[in-house]
N, CA, C and O atoms as a Tripos MOL2 file, in Angstrom:
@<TRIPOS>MOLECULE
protein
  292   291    73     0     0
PROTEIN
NO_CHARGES

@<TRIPOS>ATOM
      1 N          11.6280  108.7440  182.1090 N.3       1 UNK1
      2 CA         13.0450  108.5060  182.2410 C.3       1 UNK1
      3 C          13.2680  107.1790  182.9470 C.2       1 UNK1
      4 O          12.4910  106.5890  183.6970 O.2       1 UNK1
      5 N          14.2230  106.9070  182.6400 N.am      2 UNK2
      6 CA         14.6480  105.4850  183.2300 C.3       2 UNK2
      7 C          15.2300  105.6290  184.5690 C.2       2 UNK2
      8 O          15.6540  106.7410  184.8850 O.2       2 UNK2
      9 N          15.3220  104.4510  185.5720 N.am      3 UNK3
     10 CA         15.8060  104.5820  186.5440 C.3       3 UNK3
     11 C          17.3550  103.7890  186.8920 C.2       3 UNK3
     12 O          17.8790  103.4130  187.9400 O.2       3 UNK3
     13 N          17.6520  103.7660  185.8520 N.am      4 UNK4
     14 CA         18.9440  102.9110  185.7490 C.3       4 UNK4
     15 C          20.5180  104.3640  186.4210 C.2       4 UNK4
     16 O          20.3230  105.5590  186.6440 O.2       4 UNK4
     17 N          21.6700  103.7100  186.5290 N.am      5 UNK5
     18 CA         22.8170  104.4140  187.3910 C.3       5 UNK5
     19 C          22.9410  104.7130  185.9680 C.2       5 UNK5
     20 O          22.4540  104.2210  184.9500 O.2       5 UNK5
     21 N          24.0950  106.0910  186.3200 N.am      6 UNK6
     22 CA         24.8210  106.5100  185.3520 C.3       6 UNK6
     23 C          25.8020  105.6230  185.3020 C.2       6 UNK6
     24 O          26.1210  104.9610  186.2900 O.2       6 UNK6
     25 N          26.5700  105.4860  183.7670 N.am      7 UNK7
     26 CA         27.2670  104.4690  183.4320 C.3       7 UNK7
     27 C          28.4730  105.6330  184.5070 C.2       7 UNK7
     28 O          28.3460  106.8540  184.6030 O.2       7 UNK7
     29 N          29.6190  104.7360  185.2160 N.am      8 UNK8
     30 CA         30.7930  105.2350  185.4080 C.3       8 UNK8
     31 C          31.9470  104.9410  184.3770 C.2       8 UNK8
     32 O          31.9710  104.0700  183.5070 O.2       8 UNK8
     33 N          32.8760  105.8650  184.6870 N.am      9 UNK9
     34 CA         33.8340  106.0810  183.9610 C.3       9 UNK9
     35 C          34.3200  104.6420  183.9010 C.2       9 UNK9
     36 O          33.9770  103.7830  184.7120 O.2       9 UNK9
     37 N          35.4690  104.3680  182.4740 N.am     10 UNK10
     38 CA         35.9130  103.3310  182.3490 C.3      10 UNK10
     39 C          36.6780  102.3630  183.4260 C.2      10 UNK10
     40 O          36.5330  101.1870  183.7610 O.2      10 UNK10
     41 N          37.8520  103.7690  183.9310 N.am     11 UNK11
     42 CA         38.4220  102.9440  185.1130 C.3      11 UNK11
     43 C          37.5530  103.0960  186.0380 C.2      11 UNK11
     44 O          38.2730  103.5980  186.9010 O.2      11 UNK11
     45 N          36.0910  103.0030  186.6910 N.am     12 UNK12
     46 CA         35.6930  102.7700  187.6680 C.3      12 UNK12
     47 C          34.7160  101.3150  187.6440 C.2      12 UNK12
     48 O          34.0840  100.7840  188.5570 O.2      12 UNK12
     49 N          34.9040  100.8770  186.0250 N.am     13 UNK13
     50 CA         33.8560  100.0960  186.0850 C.3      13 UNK13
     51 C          34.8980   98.5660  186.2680 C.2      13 UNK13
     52 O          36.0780   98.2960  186.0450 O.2      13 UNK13
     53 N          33.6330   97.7810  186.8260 N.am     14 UNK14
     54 CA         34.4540   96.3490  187.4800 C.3      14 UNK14
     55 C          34.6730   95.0550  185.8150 C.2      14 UNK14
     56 O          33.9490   95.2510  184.8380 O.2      14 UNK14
     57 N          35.4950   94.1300  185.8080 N.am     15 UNK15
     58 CA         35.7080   93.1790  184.9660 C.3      15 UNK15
     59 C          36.1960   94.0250  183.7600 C.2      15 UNK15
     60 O          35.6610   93.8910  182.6600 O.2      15 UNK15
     61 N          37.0090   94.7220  183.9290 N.am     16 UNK16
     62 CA         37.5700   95.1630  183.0420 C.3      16 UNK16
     63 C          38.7120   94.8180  182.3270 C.2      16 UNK16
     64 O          39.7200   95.2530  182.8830 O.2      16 UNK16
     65 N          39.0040   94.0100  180.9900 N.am     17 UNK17
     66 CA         40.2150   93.2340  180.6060 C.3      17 UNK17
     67 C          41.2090   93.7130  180.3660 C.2      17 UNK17
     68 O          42.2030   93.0780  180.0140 O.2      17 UNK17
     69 N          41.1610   94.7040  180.4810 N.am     18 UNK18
     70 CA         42.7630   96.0310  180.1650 C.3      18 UNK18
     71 C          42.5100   96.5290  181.0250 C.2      18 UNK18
     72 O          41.3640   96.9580  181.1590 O.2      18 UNK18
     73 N          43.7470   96.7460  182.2870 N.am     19 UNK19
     74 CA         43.4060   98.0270  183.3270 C.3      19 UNK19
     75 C          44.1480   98.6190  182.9140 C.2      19 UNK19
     76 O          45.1240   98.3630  182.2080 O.2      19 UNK19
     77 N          43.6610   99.7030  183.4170 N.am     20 UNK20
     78 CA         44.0400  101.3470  183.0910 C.3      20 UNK20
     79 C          44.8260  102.1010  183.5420 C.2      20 UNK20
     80 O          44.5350  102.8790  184.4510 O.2      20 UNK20
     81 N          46.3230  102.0060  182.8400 N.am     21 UNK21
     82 CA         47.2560  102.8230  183.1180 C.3      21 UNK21
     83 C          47.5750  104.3300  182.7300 C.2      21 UNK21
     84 O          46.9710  104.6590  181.7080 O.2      21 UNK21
     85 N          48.1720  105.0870  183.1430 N.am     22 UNK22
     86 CA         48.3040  106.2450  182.9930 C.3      22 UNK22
     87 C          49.3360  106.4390  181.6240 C.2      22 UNK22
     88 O          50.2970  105.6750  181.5290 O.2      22 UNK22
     89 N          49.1390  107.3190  180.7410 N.am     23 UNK23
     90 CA         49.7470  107.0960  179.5440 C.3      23 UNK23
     91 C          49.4040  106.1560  178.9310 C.2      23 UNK23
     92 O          50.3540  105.5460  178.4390 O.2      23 UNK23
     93 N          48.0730  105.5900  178.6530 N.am     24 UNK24
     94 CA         47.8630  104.1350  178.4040 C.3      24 UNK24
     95 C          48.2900  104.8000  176.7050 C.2      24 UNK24
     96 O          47.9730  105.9020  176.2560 O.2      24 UNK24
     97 N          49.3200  103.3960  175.8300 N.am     25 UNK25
     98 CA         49.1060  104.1910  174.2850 C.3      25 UNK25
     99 C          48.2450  102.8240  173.5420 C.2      25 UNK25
    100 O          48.8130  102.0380  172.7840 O.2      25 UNK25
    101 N          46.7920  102.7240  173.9200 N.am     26 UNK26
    102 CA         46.0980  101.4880  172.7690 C.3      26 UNK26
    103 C          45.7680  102.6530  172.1330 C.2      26 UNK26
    104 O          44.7810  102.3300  171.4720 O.2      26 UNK26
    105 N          45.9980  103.8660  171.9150 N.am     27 UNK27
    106 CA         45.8020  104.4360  170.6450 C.3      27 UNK27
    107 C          46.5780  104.4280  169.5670 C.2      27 UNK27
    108 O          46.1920  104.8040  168.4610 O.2      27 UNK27
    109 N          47.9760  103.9020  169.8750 N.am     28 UNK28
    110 CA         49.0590  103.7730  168.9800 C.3      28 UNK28
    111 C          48.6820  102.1520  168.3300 C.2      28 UNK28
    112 O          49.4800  101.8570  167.4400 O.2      28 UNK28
    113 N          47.7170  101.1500  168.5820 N.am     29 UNK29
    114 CA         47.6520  100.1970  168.5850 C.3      29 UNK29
    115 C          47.4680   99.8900  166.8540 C.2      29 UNK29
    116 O          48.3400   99.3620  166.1630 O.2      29 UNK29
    117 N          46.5260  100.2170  166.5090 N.am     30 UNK30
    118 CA         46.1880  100.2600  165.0190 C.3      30 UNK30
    119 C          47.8310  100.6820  164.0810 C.2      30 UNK30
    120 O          48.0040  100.0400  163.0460 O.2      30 UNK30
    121 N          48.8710  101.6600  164.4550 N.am     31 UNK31
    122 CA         49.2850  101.9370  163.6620 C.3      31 UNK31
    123 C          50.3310  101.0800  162.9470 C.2      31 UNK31
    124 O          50.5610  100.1840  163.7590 O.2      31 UNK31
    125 N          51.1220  100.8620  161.8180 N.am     32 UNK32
    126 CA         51.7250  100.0670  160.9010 C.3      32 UNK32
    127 C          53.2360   99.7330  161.8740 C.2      32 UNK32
    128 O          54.0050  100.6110  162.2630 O.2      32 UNK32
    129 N          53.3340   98.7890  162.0300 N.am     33 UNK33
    130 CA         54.7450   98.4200  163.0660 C.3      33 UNK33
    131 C          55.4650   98.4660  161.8960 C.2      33 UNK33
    132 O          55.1400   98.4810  160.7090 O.2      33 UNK33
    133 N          56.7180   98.4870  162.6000 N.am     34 UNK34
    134 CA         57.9120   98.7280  161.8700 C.3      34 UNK34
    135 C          59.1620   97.3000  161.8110 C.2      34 UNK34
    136 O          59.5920   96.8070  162.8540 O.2      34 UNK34
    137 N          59.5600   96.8480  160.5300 N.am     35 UNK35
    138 CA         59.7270   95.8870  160.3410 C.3      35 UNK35
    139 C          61.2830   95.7440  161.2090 C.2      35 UNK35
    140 O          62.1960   96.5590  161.0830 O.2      35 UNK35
    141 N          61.3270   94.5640  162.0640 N.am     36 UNK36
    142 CA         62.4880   94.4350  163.1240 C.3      36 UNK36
    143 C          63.3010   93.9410  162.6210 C.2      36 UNK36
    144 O          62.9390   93.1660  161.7350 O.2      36 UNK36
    145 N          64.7980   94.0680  162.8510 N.am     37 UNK37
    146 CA         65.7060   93.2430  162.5870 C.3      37 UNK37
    147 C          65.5940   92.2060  162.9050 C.2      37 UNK37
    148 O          64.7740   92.1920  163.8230 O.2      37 UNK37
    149 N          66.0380   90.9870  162.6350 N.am     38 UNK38
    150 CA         65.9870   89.2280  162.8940 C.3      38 UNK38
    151 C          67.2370   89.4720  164.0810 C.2      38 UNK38
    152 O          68.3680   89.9190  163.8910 O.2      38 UNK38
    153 N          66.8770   89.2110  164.8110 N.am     39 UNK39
    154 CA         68.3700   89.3090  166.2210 C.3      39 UNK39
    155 C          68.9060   87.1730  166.3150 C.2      39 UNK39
    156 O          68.1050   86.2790  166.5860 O.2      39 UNK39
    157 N          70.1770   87.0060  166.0430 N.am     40 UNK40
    158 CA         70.5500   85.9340  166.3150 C.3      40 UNK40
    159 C          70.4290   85.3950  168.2390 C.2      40 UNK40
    160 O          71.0470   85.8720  169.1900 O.2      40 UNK40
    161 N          69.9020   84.8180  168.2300 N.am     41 UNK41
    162 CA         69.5620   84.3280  169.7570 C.3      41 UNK41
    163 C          70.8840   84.1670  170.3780 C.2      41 UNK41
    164 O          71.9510   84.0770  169.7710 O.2      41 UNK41
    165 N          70.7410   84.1450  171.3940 N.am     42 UNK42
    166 CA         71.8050   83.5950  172.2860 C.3      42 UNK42
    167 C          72.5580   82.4330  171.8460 C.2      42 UNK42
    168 O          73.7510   82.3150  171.5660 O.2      42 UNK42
    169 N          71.2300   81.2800  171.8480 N.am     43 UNK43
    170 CA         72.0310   79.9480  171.3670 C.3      43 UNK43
    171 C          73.1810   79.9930  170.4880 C.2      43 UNK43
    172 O          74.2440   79.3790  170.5740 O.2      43 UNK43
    173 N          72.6300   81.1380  169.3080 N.am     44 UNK44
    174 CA         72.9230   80.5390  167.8650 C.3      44 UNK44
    175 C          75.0200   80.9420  168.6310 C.2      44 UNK44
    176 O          75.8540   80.0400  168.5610 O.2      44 UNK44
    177 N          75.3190   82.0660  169.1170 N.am     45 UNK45
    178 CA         76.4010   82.2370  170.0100 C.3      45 UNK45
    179 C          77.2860   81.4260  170.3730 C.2      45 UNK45
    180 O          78.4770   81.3270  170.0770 O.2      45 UNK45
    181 N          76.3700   80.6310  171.2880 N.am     46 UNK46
    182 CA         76.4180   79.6370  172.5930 C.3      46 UNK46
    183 C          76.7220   78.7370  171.6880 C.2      46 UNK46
    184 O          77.8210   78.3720  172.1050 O.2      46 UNK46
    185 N          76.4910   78.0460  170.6240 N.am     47 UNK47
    186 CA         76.7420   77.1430  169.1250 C.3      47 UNK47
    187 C          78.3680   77.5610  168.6490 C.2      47 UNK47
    188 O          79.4500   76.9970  168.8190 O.2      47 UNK47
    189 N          78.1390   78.2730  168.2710 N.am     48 UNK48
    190 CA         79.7570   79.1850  167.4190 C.3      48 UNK48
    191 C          81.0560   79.1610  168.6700 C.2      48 UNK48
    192 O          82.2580   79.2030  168.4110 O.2      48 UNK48
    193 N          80.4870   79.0870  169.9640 N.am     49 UNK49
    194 CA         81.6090   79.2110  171.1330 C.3      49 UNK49
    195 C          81.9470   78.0750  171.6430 C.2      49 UNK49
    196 O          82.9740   77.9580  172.3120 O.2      49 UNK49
    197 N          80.7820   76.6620  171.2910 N.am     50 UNK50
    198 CA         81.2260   75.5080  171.5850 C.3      50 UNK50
    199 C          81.8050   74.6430  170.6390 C.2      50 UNK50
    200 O          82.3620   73.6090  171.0080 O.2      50 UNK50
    201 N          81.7100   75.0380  169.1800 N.am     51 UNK51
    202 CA         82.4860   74.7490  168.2620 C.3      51 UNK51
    203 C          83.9540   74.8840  168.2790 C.2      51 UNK51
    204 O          84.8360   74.0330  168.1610 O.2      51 UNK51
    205 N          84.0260   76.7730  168.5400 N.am     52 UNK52
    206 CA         85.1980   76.9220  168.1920 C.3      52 UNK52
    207 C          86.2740   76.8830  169.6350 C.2      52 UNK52
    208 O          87.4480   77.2500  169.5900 O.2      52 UNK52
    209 N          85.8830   76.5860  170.3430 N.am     53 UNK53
    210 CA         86.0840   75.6210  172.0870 C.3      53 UNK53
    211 C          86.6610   74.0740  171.5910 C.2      53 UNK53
    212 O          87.7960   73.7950  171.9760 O.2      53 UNK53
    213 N          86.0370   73.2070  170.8770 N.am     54 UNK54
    214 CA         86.0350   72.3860  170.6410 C.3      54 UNK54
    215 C          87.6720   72.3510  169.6120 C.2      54 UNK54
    216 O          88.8440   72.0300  169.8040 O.2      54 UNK54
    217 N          87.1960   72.6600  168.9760 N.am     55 UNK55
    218 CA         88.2560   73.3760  167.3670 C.3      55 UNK55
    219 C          89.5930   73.2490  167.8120 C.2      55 UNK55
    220 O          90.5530   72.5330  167.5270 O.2      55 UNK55
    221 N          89.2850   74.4160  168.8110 N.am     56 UNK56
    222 CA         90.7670   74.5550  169.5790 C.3      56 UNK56
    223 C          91.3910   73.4170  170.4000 C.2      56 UNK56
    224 O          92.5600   73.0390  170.3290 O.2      56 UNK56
    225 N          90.3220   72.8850  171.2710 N.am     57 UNK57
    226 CA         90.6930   71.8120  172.1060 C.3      57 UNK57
    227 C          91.4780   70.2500  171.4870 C.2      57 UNK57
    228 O          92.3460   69.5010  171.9340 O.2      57 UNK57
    229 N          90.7250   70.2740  170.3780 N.am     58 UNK58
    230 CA         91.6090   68.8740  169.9510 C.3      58 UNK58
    231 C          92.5280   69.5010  168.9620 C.2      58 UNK58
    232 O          93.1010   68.5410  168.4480 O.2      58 UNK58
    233 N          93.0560   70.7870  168.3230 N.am     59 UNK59
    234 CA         93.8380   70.6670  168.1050 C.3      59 UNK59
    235 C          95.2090   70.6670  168.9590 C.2      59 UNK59
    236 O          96.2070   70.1760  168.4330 O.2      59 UNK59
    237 N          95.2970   71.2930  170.4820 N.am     60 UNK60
    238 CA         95.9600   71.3210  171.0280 C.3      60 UNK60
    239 C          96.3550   69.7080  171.8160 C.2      60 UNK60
    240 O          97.4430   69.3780  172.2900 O.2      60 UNK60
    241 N          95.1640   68.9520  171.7590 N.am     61 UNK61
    242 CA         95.5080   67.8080  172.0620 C.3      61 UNK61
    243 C          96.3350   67.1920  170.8350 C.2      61 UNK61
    244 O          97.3960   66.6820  171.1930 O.2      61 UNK61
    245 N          96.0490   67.1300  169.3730 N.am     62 UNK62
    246 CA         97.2880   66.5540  168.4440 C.3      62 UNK62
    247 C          98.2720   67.3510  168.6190 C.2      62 UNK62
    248 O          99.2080   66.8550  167.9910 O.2      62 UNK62
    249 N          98.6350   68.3890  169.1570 N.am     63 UNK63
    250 CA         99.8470   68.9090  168.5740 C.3      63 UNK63
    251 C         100.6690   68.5020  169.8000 C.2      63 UNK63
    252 O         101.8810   68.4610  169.5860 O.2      63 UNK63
    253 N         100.2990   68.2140  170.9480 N.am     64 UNK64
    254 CA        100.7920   67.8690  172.2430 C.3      64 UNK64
    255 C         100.7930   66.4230  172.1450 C.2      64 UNK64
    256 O         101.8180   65.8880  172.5700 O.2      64 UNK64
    257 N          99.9520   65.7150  171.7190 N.am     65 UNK65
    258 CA        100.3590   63.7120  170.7660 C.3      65 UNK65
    259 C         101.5090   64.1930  169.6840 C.2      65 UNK65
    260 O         102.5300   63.6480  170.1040 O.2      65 UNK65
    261 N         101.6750   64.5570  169.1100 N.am     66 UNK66
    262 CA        102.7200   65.0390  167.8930 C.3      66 UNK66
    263 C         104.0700   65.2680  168.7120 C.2      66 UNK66
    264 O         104.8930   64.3700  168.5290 O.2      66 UNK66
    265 N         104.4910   66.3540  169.6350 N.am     67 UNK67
    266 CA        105.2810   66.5500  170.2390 C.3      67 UNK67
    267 C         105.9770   65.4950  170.9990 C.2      67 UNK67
    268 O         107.1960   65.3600  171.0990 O.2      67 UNK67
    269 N         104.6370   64.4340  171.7580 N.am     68 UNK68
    270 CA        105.6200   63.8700  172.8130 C.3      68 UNK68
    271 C         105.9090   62.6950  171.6940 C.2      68 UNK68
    272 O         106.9140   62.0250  171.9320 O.2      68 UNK68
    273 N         105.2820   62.4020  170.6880 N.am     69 UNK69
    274 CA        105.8420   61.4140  169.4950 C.3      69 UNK69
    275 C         107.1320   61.9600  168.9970 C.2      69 UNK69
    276 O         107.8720   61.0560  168.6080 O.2      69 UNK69
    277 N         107.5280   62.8950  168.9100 N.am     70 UNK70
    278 CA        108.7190   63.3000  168.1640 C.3      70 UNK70
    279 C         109.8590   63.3920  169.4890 C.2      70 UNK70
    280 O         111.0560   63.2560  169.2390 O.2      70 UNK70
    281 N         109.3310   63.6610  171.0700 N.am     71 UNK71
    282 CA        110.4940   63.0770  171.5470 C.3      71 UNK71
    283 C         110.7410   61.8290  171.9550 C.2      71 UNK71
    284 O         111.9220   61.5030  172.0720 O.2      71 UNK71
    285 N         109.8690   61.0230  172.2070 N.am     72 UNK72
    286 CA        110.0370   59.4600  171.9990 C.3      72 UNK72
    287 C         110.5700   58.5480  171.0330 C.2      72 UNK72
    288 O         110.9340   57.3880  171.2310 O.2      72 UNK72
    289 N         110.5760   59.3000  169.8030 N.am     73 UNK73
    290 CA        111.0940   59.3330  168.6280 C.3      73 UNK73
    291 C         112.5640   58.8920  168.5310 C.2      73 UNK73
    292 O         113.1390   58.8930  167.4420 O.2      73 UNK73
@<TRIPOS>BOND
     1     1     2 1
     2     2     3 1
     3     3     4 2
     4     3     5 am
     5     5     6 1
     6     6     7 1
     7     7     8 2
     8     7     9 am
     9     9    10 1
    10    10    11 1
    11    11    12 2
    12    11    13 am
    13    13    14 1
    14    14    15 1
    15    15    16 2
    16    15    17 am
    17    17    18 1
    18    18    19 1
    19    19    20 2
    20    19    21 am
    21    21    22 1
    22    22    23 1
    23    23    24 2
    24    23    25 am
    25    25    26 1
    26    26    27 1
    27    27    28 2
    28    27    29 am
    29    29    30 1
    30    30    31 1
    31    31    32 2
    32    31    33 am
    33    33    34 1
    34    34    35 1
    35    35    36 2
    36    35    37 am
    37    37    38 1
    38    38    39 1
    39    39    40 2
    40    39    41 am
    41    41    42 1
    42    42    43 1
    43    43    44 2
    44    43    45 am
    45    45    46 1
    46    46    47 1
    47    47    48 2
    48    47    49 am
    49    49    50 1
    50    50    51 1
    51    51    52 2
    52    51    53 am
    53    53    54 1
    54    54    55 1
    55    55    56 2
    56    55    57 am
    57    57    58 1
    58    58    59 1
    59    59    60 2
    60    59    61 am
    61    61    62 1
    62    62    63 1
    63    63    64 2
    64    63    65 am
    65    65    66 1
    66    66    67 1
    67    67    68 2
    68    67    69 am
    69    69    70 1
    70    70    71 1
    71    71    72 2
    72    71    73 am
    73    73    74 1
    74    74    75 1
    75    75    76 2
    76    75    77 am
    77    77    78 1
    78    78    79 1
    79    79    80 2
    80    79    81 am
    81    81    82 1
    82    82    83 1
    83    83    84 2
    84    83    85 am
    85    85    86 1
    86    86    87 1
    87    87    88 2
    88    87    89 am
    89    89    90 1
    90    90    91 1
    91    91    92 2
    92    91    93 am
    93    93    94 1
    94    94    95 1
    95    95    96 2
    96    95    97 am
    97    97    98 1
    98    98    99 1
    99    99   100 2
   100    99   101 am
   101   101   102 1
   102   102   103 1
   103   103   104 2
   104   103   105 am
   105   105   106 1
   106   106   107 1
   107   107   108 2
   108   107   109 am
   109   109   110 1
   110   110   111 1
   111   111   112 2
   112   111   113 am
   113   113   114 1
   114   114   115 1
   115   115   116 2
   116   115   117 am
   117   117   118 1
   118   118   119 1
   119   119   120 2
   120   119   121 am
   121   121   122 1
   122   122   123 1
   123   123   124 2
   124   123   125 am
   125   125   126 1
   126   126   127 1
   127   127   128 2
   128   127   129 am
   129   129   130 1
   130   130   131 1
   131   131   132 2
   132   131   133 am
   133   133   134 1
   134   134   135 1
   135   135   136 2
   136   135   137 am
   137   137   138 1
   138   138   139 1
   139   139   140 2
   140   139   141 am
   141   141   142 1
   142   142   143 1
   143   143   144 2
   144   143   145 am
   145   145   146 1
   146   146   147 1
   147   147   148 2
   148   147   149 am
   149   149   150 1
   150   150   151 1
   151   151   152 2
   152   151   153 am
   153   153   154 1
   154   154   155 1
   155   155   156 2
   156   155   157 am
   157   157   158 1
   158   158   159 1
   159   159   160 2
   160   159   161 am
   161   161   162 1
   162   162   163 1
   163   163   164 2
   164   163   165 am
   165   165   166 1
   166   166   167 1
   167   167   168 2
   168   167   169 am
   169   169   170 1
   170   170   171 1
   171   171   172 2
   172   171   173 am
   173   173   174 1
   174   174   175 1
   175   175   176 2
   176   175   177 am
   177   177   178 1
   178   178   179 1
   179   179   180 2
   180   179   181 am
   181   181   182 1
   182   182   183 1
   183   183   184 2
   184   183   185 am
   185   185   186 1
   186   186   187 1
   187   187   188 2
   188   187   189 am
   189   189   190 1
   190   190   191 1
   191   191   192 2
   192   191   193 am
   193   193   194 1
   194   194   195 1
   195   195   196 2
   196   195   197 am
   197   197   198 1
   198   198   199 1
   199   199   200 2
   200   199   201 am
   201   201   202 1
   202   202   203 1
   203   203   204 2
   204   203   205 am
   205   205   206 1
   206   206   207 1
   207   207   208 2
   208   207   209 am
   209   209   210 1
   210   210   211 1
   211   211   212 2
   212   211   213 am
   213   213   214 1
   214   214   215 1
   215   215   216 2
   216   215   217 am
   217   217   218 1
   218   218   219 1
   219   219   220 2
   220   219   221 am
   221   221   222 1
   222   222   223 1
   223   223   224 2
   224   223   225 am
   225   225   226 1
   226   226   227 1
   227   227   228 2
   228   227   229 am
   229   229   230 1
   230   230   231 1
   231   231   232 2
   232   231   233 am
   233   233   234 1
   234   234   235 1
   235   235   236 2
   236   235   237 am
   237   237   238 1
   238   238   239 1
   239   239   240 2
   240   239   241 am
   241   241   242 1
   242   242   243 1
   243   243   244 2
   244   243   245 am
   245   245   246 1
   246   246   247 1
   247   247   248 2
   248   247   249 am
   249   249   250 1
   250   250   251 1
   251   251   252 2
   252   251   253 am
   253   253   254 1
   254   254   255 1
   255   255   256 2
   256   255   257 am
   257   257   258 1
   258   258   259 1
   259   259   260 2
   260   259   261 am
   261   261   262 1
   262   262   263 1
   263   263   264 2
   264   263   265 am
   265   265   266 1
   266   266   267 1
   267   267   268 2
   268   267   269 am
   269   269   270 1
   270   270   271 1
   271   271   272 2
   272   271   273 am
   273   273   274 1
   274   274   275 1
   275   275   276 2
   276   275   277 am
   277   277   278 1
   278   278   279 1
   279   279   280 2
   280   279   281 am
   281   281   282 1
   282   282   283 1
   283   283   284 2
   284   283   285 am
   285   285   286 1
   286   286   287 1
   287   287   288 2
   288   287   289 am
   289   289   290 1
   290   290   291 1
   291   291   292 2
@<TRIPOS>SUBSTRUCTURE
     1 UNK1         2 RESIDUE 1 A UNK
     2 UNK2         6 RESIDUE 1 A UNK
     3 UNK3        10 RESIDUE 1 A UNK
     4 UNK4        14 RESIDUE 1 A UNK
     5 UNK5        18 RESIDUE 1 A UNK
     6 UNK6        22 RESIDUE 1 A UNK
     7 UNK7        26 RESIDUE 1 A UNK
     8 UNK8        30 RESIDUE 1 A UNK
     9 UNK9        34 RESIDUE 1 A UNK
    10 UNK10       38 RESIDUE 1 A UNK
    11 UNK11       42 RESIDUE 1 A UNK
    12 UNK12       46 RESIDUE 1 A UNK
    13 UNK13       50 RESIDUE 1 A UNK
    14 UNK14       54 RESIDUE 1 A UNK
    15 UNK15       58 RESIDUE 1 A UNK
    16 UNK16       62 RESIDUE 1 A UNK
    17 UNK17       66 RESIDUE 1 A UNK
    18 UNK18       70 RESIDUE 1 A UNK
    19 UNK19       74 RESIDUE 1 A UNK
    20 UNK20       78 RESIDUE 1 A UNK
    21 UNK21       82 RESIDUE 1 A UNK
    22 UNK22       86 RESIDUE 1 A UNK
    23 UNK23       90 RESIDUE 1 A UNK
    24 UNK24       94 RESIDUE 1 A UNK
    25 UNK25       98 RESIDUE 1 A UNK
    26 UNK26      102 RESIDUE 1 A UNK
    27 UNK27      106 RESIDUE 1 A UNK
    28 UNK28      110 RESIDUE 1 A UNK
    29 UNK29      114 RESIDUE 1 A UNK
    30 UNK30      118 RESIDUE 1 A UNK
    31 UNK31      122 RESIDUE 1 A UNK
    32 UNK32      126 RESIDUE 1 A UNK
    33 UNK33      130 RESIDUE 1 A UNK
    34 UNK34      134 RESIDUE 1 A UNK
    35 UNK35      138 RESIDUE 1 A UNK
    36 UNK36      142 RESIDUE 1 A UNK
    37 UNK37      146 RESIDUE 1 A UNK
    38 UNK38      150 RESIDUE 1 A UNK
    39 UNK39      154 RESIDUE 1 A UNK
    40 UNK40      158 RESIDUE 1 A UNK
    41 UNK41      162 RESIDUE 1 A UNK
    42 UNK42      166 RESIDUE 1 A UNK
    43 UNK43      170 RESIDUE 1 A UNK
    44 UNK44      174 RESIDUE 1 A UNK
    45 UNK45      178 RESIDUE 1 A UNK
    46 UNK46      182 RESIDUE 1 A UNK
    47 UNK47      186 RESIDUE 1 A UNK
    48 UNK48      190 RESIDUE 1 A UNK
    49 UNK49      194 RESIDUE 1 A UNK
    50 UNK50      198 RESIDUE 1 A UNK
    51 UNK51      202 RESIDUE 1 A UNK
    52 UNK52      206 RESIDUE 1 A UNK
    53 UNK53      210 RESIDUE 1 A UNK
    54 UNK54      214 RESIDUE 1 A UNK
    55 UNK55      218 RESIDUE 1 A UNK
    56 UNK56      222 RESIDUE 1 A UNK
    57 UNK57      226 RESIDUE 1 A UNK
    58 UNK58      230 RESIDUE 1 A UNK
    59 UNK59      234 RESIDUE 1 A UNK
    60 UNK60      238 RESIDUE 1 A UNK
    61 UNK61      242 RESIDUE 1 A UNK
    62 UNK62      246 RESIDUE 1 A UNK
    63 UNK63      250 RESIDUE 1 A UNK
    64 UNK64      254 RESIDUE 1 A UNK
    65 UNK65      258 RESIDUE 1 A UNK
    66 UNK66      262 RESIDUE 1 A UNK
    67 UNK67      266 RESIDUE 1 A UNK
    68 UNK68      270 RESIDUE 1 A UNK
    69 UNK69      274 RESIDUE 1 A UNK
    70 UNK70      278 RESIDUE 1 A UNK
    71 UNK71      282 RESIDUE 1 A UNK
    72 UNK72      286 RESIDUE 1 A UNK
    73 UNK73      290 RESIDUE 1 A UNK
């Protein structure tokens, strides 16, 4: 017989690249993921709110040039 240690359990052994949580699921790892919706980012948002920010802003600036033209008028 050999005189080598018994191997210890996984979580006892050292340099281990996955530690070992309770409920660990890498058994679910292999199985077929499920295809995600495409989620629009924040930006794309943050884009559509500075546009329509914008949109608004100069039209209220012509219509307020328009006005004081028609009482100077």
């Amino acid at each position: 017989m050999s005189s080598r240690k018994p191997l210890k359990n996984r979580e006892e052994r050292t340099h281990n690249v996955v530690p070992i949580l309770p409920y660990d699921n890498t058994s679910n790892a292999y199985r077929k993921e499920t295809p995600k919706r495409t989620d629009a980012g924040f930006g794309f948002f943050l884009s559509i709110a500075i546009i329509v920010f914008t949109a608004i802003f100069f039209l209220a600036i012509y219509d307020m040039v328009v006005q004081t033209w028609e009482r100077i008028k």
